[in-house]
FIKOLZA-1660 file (N, C-alpha, C; in steps of 0.1 Angstrom, whole numbers, plus 5000, padded with zeros to 4 digits):
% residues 201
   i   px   py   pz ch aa at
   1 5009 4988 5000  A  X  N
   1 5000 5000 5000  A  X CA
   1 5009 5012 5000  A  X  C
   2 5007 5023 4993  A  X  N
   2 5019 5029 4992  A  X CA
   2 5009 5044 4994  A  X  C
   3 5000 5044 4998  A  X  N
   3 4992 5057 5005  A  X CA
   3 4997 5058 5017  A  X  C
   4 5002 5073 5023  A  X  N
   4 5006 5074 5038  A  X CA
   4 4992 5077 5042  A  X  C
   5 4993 5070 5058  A  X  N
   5 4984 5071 5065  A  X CA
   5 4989 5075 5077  A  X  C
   6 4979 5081 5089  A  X  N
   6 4985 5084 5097  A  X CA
   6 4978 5071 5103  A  X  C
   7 4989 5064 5116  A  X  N
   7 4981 5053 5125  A  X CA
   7 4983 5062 5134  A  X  C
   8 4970 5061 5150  A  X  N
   8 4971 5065 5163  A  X CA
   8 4974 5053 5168  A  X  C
   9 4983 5059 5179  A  X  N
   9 4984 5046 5191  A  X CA
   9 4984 5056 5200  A  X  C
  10 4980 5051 5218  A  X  N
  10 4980 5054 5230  A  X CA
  10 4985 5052 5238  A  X  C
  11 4991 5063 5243  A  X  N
  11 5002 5065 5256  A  X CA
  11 5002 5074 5265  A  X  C
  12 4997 5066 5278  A  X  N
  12 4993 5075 5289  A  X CA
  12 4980 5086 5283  A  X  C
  13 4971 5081 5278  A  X  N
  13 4962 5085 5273  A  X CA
  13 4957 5098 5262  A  X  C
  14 4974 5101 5255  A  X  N
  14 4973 5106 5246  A  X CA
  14 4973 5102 5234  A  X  C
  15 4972 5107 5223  A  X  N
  15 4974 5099 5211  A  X CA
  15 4987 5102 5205  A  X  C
  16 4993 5092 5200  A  X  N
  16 5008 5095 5195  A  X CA
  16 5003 5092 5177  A  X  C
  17 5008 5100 5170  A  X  N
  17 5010 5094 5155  A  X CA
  17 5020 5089 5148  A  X  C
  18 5017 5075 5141  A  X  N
  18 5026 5075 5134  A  X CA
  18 5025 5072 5121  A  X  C
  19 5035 5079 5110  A  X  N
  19 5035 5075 5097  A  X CA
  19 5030 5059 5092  A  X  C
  20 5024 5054 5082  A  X  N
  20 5020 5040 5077  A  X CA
  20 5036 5039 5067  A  X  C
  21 5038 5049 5057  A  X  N
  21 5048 5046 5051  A  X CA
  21 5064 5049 5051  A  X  C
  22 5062 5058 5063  A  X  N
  22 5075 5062 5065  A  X CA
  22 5078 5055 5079  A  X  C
  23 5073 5050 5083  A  X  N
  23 5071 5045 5102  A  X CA
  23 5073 5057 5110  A  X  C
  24 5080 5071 5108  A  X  N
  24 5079 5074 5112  A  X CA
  24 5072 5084 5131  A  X  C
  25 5075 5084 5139  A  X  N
  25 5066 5087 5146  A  X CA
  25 5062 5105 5149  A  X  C
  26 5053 5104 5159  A  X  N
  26 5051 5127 5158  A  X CA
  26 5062 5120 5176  A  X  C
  27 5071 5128 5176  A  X  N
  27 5081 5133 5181  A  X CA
  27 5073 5145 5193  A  X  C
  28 5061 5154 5184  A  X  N
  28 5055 5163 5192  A  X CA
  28 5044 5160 5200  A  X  C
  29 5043 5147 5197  A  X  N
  29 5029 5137 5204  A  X CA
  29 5035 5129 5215  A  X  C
  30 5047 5126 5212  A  X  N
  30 5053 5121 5223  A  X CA
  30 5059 5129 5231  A  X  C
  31 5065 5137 5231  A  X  N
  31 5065 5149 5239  A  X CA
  31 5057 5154 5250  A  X  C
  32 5044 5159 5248  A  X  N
  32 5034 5159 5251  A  X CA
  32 5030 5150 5260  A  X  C
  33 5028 5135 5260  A  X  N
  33 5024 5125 5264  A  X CA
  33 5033 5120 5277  A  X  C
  34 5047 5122 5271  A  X  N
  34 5057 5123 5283  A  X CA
  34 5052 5133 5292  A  X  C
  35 5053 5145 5290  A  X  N
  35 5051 5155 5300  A  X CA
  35 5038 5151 5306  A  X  C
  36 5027 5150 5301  A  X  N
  36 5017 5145 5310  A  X CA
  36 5020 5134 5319  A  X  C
  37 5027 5125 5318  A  X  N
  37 5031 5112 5327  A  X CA
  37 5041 5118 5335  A  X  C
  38 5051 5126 5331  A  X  N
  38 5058 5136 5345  A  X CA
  38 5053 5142 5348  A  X  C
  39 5042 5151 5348  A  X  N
  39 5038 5157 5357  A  X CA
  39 5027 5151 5367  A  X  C
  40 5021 5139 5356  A  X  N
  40 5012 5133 5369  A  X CA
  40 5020 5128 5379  A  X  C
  41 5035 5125 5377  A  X  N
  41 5046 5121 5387  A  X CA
  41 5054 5127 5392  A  X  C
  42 5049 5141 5393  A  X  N
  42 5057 5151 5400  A  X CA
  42 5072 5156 5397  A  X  C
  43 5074 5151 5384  A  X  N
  43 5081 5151 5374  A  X CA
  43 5087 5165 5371  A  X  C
  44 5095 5170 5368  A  X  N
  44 5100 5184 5359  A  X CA
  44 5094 5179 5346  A  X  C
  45 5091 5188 5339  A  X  N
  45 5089 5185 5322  A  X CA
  45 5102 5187 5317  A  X  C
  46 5098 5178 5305  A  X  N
  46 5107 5174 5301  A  X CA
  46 5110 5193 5289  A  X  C
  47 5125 5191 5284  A  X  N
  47 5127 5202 5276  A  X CA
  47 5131 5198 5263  A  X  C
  48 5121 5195 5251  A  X  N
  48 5126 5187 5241  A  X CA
  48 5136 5197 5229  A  X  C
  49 5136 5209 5230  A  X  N
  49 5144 5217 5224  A  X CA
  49 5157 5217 5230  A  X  C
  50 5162 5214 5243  A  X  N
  50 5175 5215 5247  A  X CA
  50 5179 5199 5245  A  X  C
  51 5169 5190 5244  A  X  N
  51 5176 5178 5243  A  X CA
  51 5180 5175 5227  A  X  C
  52 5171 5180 5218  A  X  N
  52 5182 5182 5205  A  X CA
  52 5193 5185 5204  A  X  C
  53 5200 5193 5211  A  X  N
  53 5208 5202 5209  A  X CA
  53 5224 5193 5224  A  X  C
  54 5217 5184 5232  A  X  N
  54 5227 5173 5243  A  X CA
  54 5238 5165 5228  A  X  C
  55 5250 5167 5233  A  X  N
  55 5260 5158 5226  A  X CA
  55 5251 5142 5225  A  X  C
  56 5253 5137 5230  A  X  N
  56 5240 5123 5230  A  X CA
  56 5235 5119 5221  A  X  C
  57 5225 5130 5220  A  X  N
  57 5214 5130 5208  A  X CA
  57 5221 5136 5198  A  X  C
  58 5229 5146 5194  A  X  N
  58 5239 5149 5180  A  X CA
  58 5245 5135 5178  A  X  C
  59 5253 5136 5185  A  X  N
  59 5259 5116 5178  A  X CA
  59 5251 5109 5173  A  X  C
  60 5242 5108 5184  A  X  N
  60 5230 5091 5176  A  X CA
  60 5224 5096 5165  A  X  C
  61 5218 5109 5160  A  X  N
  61 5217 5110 5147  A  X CA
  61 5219 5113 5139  A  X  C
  62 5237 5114 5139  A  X  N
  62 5243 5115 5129  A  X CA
  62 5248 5106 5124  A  X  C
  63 5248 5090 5134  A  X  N
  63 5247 5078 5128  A  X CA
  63 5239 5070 5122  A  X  C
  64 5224 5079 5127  A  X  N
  64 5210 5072 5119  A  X CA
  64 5211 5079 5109  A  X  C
  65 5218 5088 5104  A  X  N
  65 5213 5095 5091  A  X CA
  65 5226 5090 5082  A  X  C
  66 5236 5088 5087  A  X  N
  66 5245 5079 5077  A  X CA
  66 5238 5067 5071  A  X  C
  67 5232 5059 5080  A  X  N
  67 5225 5044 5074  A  X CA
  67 5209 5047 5068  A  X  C
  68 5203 5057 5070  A  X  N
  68 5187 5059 5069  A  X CA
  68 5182 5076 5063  A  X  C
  69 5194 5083 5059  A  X  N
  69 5188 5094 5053  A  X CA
  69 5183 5104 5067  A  X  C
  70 5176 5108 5065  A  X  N
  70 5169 5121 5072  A  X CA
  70 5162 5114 5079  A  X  C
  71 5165 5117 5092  A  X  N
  71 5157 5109 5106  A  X CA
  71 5151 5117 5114  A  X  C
  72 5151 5130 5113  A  X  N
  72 5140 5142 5119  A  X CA
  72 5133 5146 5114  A  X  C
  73 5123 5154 5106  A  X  N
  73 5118 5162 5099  A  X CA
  73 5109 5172 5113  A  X  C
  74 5113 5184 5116  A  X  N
  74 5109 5196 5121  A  X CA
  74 5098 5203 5119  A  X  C
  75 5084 5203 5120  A  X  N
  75 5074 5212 5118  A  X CA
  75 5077 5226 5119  A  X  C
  76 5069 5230 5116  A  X  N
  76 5070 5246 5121  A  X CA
  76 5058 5250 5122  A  X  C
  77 5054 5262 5129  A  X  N
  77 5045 5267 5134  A  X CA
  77 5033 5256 5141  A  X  C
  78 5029 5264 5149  A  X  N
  78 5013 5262 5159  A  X CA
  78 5007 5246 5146  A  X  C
  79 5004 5237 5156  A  X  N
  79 4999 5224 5151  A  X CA
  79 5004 5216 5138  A  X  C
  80 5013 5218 5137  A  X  N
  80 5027 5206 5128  A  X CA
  80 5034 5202 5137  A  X  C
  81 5036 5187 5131  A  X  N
  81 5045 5177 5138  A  X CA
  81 5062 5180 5136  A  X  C
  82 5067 5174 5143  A  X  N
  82 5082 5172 5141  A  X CA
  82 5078 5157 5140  A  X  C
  83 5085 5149 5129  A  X  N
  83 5086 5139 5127  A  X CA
  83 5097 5132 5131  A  X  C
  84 5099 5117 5135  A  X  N
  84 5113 5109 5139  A  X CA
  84 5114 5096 5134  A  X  C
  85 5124 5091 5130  A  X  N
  85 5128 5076 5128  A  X CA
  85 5120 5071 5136  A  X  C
  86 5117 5057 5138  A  X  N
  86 5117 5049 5150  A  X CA
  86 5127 5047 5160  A  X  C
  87 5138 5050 5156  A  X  N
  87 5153 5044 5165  A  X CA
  87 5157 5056 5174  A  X  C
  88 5152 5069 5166  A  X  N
  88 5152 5082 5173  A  X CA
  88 5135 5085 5182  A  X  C
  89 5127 5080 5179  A  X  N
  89 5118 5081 5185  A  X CA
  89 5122 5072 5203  A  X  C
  90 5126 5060 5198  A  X  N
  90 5132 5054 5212  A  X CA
  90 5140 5062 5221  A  X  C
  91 5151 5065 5214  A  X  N
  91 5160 5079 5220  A  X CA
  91 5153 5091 5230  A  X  C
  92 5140 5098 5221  A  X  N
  92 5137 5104 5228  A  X CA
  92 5124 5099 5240  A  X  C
  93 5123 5091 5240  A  X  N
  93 5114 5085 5248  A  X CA
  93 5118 5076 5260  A  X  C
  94 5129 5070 5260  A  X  N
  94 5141 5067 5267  A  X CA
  94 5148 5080 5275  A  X  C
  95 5146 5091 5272  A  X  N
  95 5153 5103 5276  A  X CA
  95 5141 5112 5283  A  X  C
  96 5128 5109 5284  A  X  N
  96 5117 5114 5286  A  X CA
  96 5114 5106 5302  A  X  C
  97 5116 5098 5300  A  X  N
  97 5114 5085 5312  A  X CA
  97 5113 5073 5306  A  X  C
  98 5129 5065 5315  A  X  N
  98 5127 5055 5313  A  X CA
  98 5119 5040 5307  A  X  C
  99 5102 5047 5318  A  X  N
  99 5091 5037 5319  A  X CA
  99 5085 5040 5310  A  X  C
 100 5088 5043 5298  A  X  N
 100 5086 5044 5283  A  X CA
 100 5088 5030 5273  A  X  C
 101 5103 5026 5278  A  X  N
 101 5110 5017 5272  A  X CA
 101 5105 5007 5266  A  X  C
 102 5096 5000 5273  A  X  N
 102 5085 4984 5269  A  X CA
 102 5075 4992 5263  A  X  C
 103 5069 5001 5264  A  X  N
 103 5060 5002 5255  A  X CA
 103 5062 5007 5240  A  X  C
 104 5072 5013 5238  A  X  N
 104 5075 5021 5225  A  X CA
 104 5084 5009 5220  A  X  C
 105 5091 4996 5228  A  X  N
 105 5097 4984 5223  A  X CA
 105 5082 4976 5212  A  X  C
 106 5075 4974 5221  A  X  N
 106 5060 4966 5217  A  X CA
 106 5060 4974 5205  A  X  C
 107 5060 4991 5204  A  X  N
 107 5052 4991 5193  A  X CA
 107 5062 4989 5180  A  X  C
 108 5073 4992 5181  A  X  N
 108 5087 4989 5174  A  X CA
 108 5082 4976 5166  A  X  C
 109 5078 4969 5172  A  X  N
 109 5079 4952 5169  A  X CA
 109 5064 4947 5166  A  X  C
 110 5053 4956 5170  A  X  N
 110 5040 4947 5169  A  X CA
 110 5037 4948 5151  A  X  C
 111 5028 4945 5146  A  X  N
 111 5023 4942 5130  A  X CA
 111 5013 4953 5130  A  X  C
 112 5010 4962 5135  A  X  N
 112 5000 4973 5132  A  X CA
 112 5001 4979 5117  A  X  C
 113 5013 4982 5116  A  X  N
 113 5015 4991 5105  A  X CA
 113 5013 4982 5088  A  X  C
 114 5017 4968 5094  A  X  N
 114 5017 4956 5087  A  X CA
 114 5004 4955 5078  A  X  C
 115 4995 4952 5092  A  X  N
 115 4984 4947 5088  A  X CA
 115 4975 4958 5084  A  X  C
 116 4979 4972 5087  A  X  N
 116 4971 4983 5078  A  X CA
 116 4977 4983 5064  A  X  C
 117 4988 4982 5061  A  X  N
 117 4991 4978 5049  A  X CA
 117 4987 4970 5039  A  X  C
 118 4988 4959 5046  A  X  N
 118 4980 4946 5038  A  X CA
 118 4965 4946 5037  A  X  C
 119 4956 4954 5048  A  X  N
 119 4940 4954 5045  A  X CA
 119 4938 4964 5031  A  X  C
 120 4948 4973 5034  A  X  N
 120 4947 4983 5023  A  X CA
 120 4949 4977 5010  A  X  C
 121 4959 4972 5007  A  X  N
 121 4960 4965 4994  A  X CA
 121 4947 4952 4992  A  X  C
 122 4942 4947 5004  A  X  N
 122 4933 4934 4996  A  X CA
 122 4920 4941 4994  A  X  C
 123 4919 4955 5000  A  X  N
 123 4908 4964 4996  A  X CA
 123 4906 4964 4981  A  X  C
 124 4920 4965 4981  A  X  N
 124 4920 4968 4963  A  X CA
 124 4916 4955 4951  A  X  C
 125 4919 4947 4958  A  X  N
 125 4918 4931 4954  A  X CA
 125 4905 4930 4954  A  X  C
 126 4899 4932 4964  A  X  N
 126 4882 4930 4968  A  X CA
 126 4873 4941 4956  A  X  C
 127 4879 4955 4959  A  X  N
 127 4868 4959 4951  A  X CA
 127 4868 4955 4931  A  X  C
 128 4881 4953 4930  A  X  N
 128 4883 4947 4915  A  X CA
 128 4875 4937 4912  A  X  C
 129 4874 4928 4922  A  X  N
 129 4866 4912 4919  A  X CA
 129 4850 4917 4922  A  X  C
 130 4846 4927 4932  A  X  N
 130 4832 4929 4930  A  X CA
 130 4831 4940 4918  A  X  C
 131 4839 4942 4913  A  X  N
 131 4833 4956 4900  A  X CA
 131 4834 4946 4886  A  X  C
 132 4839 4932 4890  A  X  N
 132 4844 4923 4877  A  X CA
 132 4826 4916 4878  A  X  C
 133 4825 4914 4893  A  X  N
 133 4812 4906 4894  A  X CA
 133 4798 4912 4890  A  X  C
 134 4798 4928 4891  A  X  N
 134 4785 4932 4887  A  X CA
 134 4780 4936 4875  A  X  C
 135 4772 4939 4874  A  X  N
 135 4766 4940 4858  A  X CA
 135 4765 4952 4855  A  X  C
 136 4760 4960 4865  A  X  N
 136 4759 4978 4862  A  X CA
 136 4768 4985 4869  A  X  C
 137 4783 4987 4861  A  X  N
 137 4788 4994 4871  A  X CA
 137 4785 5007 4875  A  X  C
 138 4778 5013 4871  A  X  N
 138 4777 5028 4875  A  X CA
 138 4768 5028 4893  A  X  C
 139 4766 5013 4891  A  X  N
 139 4764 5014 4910  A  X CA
 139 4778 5008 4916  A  X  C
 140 4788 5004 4911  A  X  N
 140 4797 5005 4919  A  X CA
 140 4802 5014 4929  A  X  C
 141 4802 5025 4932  A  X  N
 141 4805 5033 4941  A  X CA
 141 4796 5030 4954  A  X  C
 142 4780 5030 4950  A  X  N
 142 4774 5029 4961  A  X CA
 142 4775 5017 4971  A  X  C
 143 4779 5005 4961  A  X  N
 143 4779 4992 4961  A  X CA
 143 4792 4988 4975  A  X  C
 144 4801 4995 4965  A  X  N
 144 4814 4993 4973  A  X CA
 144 4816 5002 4987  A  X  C
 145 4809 5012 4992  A  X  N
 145 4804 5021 5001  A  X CA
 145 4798 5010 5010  A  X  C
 146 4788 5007 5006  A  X  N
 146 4781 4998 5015  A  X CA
 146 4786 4984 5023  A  X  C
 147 4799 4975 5010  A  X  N
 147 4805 4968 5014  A  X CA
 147 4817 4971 5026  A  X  C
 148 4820 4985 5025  A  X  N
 148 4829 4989 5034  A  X CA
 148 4825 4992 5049  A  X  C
 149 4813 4999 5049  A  X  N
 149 4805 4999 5060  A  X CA
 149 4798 4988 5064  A  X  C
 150 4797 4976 5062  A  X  N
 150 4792 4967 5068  A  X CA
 150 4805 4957 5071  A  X  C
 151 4817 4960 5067  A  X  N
 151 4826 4953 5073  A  X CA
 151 4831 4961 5085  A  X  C
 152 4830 4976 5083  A  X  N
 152 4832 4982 5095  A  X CA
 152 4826 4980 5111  A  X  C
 153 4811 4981 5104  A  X  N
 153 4801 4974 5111  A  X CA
 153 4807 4963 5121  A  X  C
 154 4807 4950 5112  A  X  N
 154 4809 4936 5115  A  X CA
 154 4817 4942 5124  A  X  C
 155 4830 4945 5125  A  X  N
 155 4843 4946 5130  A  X CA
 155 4844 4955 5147  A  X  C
 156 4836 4961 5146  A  X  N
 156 4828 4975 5156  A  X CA
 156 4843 4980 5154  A  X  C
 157 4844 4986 5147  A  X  N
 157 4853 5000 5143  A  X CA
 157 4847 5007 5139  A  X  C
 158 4853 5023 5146  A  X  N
 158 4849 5032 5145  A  X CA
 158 4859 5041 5132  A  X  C
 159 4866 5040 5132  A  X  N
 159 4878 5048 5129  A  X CA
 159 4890 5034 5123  A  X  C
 160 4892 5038 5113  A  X  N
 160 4902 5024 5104  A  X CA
 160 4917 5033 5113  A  X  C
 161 4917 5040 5115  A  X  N
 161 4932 5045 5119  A  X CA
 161 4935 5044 5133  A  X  C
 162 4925 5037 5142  A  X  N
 162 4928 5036 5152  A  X CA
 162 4922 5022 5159  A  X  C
 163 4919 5014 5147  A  X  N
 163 4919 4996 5146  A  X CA
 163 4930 4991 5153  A  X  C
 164 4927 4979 5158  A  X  N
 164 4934 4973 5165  A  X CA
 164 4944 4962 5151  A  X  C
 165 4952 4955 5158  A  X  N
 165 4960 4945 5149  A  X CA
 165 4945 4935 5143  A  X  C
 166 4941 4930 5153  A  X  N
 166 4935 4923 5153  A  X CA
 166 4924 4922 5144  A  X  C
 167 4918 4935 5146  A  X  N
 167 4908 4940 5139  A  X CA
 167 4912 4941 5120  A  X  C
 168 4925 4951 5118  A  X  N
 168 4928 4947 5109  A  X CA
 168 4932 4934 5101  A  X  C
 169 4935 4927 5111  A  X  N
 169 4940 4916 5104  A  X CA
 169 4925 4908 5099  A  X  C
 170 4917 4906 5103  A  X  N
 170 4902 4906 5104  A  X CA
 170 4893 4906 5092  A  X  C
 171 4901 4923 5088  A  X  N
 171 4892 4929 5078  A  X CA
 171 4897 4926 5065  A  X  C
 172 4913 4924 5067  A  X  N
 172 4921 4914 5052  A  X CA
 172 4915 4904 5049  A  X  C
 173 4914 4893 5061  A  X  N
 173 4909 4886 5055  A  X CA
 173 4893 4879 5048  A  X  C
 174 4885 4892 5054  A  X  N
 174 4871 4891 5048  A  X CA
 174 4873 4901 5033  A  X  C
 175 4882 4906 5031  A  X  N
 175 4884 4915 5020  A  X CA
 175 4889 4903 5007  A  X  C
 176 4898 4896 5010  A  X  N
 176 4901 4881 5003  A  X CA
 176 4893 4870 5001  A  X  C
 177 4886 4868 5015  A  X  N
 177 4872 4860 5016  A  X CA
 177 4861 4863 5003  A  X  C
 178 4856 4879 4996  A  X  N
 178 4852 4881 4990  A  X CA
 178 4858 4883 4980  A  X  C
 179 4863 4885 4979  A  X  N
 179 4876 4882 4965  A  X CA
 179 4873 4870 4961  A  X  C
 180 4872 4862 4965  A  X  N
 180 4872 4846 4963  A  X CA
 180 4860 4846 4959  A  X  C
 181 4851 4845 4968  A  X  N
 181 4836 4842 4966  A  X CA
 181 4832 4849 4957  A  X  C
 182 4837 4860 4952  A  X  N
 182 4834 4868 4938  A  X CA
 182 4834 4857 4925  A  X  C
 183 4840 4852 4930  A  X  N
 183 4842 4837 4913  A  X CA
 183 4830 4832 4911  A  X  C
 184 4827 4823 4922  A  X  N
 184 4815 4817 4925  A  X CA
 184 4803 4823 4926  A  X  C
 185 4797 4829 4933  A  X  N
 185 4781 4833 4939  A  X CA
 185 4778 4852 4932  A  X  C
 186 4765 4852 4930  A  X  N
 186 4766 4865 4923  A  X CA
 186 4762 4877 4933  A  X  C
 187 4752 4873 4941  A  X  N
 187 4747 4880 4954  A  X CA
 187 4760 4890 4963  A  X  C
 188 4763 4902 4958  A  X  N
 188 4770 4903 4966  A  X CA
 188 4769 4909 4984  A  X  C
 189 4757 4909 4984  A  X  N
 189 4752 4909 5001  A  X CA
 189 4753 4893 5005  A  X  C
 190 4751 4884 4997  A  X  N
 190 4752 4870 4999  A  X CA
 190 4768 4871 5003  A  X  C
 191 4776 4874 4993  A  X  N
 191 4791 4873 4994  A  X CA
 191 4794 4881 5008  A  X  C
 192 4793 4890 5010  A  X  N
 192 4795 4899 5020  A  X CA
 192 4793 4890 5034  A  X  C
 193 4782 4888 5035  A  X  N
 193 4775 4882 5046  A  X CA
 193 4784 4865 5048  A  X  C
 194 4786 4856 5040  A  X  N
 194 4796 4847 5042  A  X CA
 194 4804 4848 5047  A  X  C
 195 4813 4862 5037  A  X  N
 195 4827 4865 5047  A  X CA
 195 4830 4869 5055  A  X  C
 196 4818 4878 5062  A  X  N
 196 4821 4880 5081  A  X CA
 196 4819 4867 5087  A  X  C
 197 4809 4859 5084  A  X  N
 197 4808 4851 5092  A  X CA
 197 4821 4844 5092  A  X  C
 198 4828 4839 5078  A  X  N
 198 4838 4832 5087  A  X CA
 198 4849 4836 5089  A  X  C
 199 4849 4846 5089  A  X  N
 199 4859 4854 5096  A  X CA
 199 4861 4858 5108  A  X  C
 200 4848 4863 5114  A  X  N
 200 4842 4866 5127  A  X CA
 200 4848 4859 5139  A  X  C
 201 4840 4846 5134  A  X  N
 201 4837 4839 5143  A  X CA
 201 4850 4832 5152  A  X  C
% end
């Protein structure tokens, strides 16, 4: 899937973003999220402009940008992100508080970004095989609208950007489920309705 998307994930009850195609993470979400967790701990806040600027953090990314190109990207003005590597996002989250460490490890390593990737492409798979299967395409749009919301439905998602792994991985494979069943059966509420179920269940 080669559309950026933004994923949310949560930490200490903010939302952090991160890139779908760059992995990148918002550096300014984490920030944020830190300072709220130090100060509910009686914490100093943290100062993320002076820590750019710590020998520390100049070293480590001037060795991520030898192997990986541009590992910051800087917002500017009132509500833009600064963007970061992953390896720099650890950095600064590790430098924020420790009790960071396991969670931003998990997300390093879980399939989130994976599996929004891959529902996205068998989207594409799926709606090819239902616009191959119908007879009038000029209801395709409504057609495929409808198939999208009743998988959303099935799934109780609210929001595709803030799906679970699970959930995604879920919606791949009822998206392939009808892909298939597109060969066979013409009904595509029939088709639809097959592939939640065995997917669901």
């Amino acid at each position: 899937m080669k559309t950026e998307v933004i994923m949310k994930r949560e930490l200490f009850g903010c939302e952090i973003s991160q890139q779908s195609k760059t992995q990148f993470f918002s550096a300014t979400e984490l920030v944020k999220a830190g300072n709220k967790y130090r100060i509910m701990n009686g914490i100093a806040t943290f100062d993320y402009p002076a820590h750019l600027k710590t020998k520390g953090f100049l070293e480590f990314k001037a060795e991520l940008e030898k192997k990986y190109g541009n590992v910051l990207i800087s917002g500017r003005g009132r509500g833009h992100h600064s963007w970061v590597h992953p390896l720099l996002f650890i950095d600064i989250a590790l430098a924020i508080n420790p009790t960071l460490k396991v969670e931003v490890y998990e997300w390093l390593f879980d399939n989130l970004i994976k599996f929004r990737n891959d529902s996205g492409d068998s989207y594409k798979e799926m709606s090819a095989a239902i616009f191959t299967r119908i007879s009038n395409h000029r209801e395709f749009n409504s057609i495929i609208q409808k198939v999208a919301l009743d998988i959303k439905r099935a799934l109780n998602v609210d929001d595709w950007q803030t799906a679970t792994e699970e959930q995604l991985k879920k919606r791949d494979k009822i998206h392939l489920s009808i892909k298939t069943l597109c060969r066979v059966l013409q009904d595509i509420d029939t088709i639809v309705r097959i592939a939640i179920e065995e997917n669901i269940s």
